[in-house]
N, C-alpha and C positions, 0 to 999 in steps of 0.2 A: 282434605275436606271433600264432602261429595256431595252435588244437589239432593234436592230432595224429588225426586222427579217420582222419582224415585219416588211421585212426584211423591220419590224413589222408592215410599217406601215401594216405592213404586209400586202404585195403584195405580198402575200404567193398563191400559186398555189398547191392546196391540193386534187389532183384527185387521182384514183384510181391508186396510183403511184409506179413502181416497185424499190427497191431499188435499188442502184449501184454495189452494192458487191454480187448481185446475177441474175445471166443473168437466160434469159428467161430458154435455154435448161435444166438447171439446175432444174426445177420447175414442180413437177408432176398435171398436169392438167388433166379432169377426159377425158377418152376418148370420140370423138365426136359422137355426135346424139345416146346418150346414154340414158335412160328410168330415168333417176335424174329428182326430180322433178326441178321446177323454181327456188325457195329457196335453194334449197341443190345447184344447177350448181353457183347461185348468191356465196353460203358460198365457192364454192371449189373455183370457178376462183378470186372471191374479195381477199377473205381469204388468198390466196395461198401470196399472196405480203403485205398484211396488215389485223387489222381488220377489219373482216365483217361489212359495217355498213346495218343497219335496215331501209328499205324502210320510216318509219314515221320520221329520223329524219330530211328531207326535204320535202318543199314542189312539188308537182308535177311537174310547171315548170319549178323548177331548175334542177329535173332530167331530163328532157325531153329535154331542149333546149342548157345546156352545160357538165352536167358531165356524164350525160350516154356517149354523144360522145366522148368526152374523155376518157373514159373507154373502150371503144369498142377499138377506134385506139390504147392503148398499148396493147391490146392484138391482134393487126395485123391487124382488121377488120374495114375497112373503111364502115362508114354511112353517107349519106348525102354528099360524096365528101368533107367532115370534114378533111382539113387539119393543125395539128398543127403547121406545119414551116413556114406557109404563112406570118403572123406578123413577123417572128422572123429575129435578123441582120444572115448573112453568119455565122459567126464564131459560135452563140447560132444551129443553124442548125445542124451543121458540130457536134458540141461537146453532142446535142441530138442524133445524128444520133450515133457518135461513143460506144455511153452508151449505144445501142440498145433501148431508152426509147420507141419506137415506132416500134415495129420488121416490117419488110419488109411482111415477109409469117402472114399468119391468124393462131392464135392457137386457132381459138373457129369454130365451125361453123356456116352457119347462121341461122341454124333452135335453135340450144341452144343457138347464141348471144337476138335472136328472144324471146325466152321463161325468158332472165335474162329482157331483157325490156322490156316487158309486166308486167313481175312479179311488178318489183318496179313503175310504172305508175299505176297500180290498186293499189296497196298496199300503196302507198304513198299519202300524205294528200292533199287539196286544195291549201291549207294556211295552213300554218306555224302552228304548233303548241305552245299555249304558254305557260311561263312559268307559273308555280304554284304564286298566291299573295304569298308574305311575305310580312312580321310586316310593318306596315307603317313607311316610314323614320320621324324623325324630323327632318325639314328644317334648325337646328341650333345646330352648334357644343359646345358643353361643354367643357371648359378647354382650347378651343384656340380660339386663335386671328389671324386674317386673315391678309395679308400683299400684295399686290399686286407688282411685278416687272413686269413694262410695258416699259421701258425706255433703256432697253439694244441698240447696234447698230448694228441692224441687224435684217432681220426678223425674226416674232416669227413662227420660224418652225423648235422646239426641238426635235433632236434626240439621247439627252444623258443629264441627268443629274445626277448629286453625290456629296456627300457632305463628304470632308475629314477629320476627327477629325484630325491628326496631324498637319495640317498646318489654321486649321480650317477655310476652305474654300471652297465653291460652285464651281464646275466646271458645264460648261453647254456646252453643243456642237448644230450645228444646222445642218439644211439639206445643207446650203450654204458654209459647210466645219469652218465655226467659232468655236473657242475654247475658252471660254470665263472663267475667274477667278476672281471671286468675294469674299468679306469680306462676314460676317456672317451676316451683315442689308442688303448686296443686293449691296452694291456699286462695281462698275468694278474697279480690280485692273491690270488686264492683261489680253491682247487679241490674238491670234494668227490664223490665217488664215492656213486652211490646207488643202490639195489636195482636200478631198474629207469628208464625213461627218461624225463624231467621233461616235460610237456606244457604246464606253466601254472604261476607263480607271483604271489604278490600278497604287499606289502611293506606290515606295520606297523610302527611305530614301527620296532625297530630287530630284528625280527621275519619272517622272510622265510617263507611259508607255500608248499610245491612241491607241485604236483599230480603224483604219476608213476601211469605209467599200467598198471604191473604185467607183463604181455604187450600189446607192442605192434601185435601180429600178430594178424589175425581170429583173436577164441575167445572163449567165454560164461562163463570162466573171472574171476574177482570178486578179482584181485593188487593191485587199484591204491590208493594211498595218498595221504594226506593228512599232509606233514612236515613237523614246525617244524623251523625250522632258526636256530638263536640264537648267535652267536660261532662257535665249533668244532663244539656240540651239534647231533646232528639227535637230533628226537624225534617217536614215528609219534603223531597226532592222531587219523586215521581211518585205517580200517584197512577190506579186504575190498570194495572198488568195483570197481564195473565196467569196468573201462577208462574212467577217469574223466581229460576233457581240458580243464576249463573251472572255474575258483572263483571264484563272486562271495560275499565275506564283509560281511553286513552283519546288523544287526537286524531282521527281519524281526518280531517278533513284540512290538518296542517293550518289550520288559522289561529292558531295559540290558545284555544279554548279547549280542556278536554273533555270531548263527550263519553258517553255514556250505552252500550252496544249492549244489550238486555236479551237475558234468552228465553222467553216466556214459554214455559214447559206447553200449557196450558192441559187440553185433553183432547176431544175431539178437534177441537180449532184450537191456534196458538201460531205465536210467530217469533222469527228474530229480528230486532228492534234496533236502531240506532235513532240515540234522541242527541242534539246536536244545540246551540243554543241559536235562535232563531231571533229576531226583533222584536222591542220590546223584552227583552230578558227572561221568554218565555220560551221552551223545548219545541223544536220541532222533531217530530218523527218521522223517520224514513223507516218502510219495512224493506229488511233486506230479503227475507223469506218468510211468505205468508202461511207457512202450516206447522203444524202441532210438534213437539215433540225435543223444541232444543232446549241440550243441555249444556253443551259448553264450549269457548270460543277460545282461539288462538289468535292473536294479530302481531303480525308483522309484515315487513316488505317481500313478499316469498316470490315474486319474481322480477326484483333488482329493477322496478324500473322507477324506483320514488314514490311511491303513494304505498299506502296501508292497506294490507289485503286482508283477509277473515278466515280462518281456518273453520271449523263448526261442525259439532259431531250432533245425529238427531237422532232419536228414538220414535217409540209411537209410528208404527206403520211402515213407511220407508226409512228404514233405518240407514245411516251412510254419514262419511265423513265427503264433506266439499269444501273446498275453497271458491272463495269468493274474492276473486281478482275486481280490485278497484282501477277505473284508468282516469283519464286527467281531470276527464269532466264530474270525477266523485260518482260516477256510476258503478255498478260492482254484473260483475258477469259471473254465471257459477259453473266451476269443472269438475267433474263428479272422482272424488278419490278411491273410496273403499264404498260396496254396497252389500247390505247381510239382509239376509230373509227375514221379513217381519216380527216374527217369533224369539229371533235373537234375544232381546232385551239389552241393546247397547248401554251401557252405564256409563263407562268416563274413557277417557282419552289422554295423553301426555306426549308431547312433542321429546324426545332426546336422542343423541346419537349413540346407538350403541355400537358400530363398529371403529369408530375411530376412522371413519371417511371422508369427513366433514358435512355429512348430508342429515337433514333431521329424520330422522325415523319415529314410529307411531307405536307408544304402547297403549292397547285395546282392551277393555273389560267388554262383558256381556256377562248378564244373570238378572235383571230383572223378571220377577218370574210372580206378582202379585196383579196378571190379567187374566184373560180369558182362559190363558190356556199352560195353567199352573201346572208342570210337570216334572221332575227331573230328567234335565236337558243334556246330553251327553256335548253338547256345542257350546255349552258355559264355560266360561274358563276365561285367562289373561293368554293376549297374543302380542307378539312382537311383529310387525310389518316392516321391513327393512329399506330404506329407499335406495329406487336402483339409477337412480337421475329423474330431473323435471318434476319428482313428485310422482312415480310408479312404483307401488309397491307390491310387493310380494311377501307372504306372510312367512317365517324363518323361526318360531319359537309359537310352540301351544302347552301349555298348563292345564291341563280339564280342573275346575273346582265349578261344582254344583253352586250358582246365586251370586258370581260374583260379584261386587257392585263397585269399587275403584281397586285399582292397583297405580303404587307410587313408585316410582327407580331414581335411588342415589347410591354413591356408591359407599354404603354402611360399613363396611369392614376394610375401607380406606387402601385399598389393594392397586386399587388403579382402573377398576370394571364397576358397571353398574349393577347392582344387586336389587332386589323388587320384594316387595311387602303386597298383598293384597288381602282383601275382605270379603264375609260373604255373610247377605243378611239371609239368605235360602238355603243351607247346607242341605247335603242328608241326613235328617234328622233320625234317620233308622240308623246309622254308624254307630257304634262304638265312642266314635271320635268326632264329632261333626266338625268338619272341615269349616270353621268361622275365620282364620286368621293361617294365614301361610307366609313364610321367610323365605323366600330361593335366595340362596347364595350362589352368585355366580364361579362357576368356577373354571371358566375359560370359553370363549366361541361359545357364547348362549347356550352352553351345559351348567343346568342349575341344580340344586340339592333342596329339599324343602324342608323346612322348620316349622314348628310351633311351640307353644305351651301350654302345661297344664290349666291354666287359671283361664284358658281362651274360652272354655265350654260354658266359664259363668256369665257371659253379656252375649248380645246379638249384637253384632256390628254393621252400622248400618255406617260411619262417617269415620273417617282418619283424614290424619295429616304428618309430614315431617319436618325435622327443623335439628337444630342442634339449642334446643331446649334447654341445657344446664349450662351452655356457653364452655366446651371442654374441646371442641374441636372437631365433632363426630356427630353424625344425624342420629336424632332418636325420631320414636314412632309415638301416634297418639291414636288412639282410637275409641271410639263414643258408641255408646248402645243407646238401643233404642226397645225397649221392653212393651211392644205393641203388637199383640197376636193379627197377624196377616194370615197366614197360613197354620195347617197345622202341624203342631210341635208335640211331644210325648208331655204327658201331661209330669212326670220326672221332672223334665226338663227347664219345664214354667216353673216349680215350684224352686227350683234351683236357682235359677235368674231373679224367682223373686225374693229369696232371702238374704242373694248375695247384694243386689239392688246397683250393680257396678256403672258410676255414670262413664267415668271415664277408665282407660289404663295407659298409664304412660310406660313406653320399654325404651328404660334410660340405656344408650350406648356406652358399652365399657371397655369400648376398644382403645381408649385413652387413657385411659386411668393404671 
């Protein structure tokens, strides 16, 4: 399953964006009309709020025509009479203006704003640069068998799917707010219609907890919900988030009650959330991190000293995985793990050990690619991070796929290694073959081989999940389309999607049978 941050479809707006939890004044900028070359005033003023990115990793018109202007106006300085609040409803306005996303005064001048836009229009490419070939796919999977679910009611524009080993059942959620429960062949057992569109569910006992995400559509706008859902009942738990697309439910604060750690995507503002239950039987919330962009959270005890810590990977602007080390007093400190240039489009993340070291290692997606600065990105792709002690990693495995947006690792061909499945709602739609759906099979020391299938080019995969679905022993894979023009696609291609109308496909594992 993967957020919808995505907000995934990801109507992610990834400009040169300042966090929330640190205003402008706060920010040393180099003094103006200063003798810094173009590069150095690019790394101080970019840098100062995120990673520097590198003039080559867009091509020319994208800096030219929308993210340089957006870069200029946070840091004060209007180009081109470039207003960002002109689109936007009164309220998204109001709640930019109040985050200072856009200061009033100029912090650059225009002779250094002058020499940062020059720099990246010379320095940056025609076109796109692209990725490196790798290994030619085989157009047919090994060990599984393909299943088509086209028949659900409702359209196929998935934006949540999961598969529950205890009750061993498919949930699927769409953008039309459906919440759909299926048996393990695919048939509908229960339907529920909900405000707004599910982005995340977590299953207790007999207790189904839905994250929906309010408006699914960029806005600063606080709809999203937190729904029990018990037999028939749905009942609202939390209420007023941010476009919240990610719930990890646990005890965080060891008092036997467990809370609730929310990742509220949002857009330009947005936070990660810990609601905890407070006096009176009412939530209290602690923000652990006050800016935009999270998508999903890991806890556990990651450095052995008894309290619950926060792993948390963000998008939107500064993108980066950190840990958020808790100490006695429930305070949480953050140490920064991996950091990607803004443009990335981080998507998901997954803790596992792939060398057999005992240390957890990080598998990385990146491909959101429906903001400002829609290109094919030769830096998309799944990475493997290998930990080299204390949580330092080093990156050890690259994939290039154009749009990735999750990658999952179990070990499917029951070998003994982890093998990875990943998705991609942005291919290259100019291929032959649009790279939507990839199989590495590991085939020793993170040398992988890639798979697909024919029937992958009929849906846009925007959410998967794995499980061993048929109960035979062996993970299968699930994965949800979502038939909502973001970008664009050959018109072919729509027409293909829309006759095949694929909500789901399941690739039953037949390495058991």
């Amino acid at each position: 399953m993967i957020p919808w941050f995505i907000c995934v479809v990801f109507l992610i707006l990834l400009g040169c964006s300042t966090p929330s939890d640190t205003s402008h004044s706060n920010i040393e900028y180099p003094l103006m009309d200063n003798d810094l070359s173009p590069k150095q005033l690019a790394q101080a003023y970019c840098g100062s709020c995120h990673m520097y990115p590198d003039p080559d990793l867009l091509p020319k018109s994208v800096w030219k025509k929308k993210l340089l202007k957006d870069m200029a106006r946070r840091l004060g300085y209007v180009q081109d009479n470039y207003d960002p609040f002109k689109q936007l409803s009164m309220y998204d306005a109001f709640m930019l203006r109040h985050a200072n996303i856009y200061p009033k005064d100029s912090l650059i001048s225009k002779r250094d704003w002058q020499k940062i836009f020059n720099f990246y229009l010379q320095e940056s490419p025609e076109e796109p640069l692209r990725a490196k070939p790798h290994t030619k796919i085989t157009r047919q999977l090994l060990n599984f068998k393909v299943k088509v679910i086209d028949d659900l009611p409702a359209q196929p524009l998935a934006t949540m799917v999961k598969f529950d080993t205890i009750s061993n059942s498919i949930y699927w959620g769409s953008r039309g707010g459906d919440l759909m429960i299926l048996d393990h062949l695919g048939n509908l057992k229960e339907q529920f219609s909900l405000e707004s569109p599910p982005s995340h569910i977590v299953r207790t006992g007999n207790i189904d907890y839905v994250v929906t995400m309010g408006i699914m559509d960029p806005s600063e706008e606080s709809k999203g919900k937190i729904q029990m859902v018990q037999g028939k009942k749905v009942t609202d738990l939390l209420s007023e988030l941010q476009r919240p697309v990610h719930l990890s439910k646990t005890d965080l604060d060891h008092d036997g009650i467990e809370d609730y750690l929310v990742s509220q995507f949002g857009n330009q503002t947005g936070k990660l959330s810990w609601f905890s239950m407070g006096t009176g039987q009412k939530f209290q919330e602690t923000i652990i991190k006050n800016v935009p962009g999270a998508l999903r959270t890991e806890v556990q005890d990651f450095n052995k000293d008894g309290t619950l810590d926060i792993m948390a990977l963000f998008g939107q602007g500064d993108e980066r995985i950190s840990i958020f080390y808790q100490d006695q007093r429930g305070e949480f400190k953050e140490k920064l793990v991996l950091r990607f240039p803004p443009i990335y489009g981080s998507s998901s993340f997954q803790l596992l050990d792939f060398n057999n070291d005992g240390e957890l290692d990080i598998l990385y997606t990146n491909g959101d690619n429906a903001d400002y600065s829609y290109s094919l990105k030769r830096y998309h792709g799944t990475r493997i991070f290998l930990n080299h002690g204390n949580y330092q990693y080093k990156e050890a495995y690259f994939y290039p796929m154009y749009g990735t947006t999750k990658a999952m690792a179990m070990d499917f061909d029951l070998d003994g290694d982890l093998d990875i499945f990943a998705i991609s709602f942005f291919p290259d739609f100019d291929n032959d073959f649009p790279e939507g759906f990839v199989y590495l099979e590991n085939q020793g020391d993170l040398n992988f081989k890639p798979y697909s299938f024919p029937e992958s080019i009929n849906g846009r995969w925007l959410v998967a999940d794995a499980g061993d679905v048929d109960g035979d022993g062996d993970y299968d894979i699930i994965l949800g389309s979502l038939l909502f023009k973001i970008s664009a696609a050959p018109q072919k291609l729509i027409e293909q999607w829309s006759n095949h109308r694929y909500h789901m496909v399941l690739l039953e594992n037949t390495v058991n049978n």
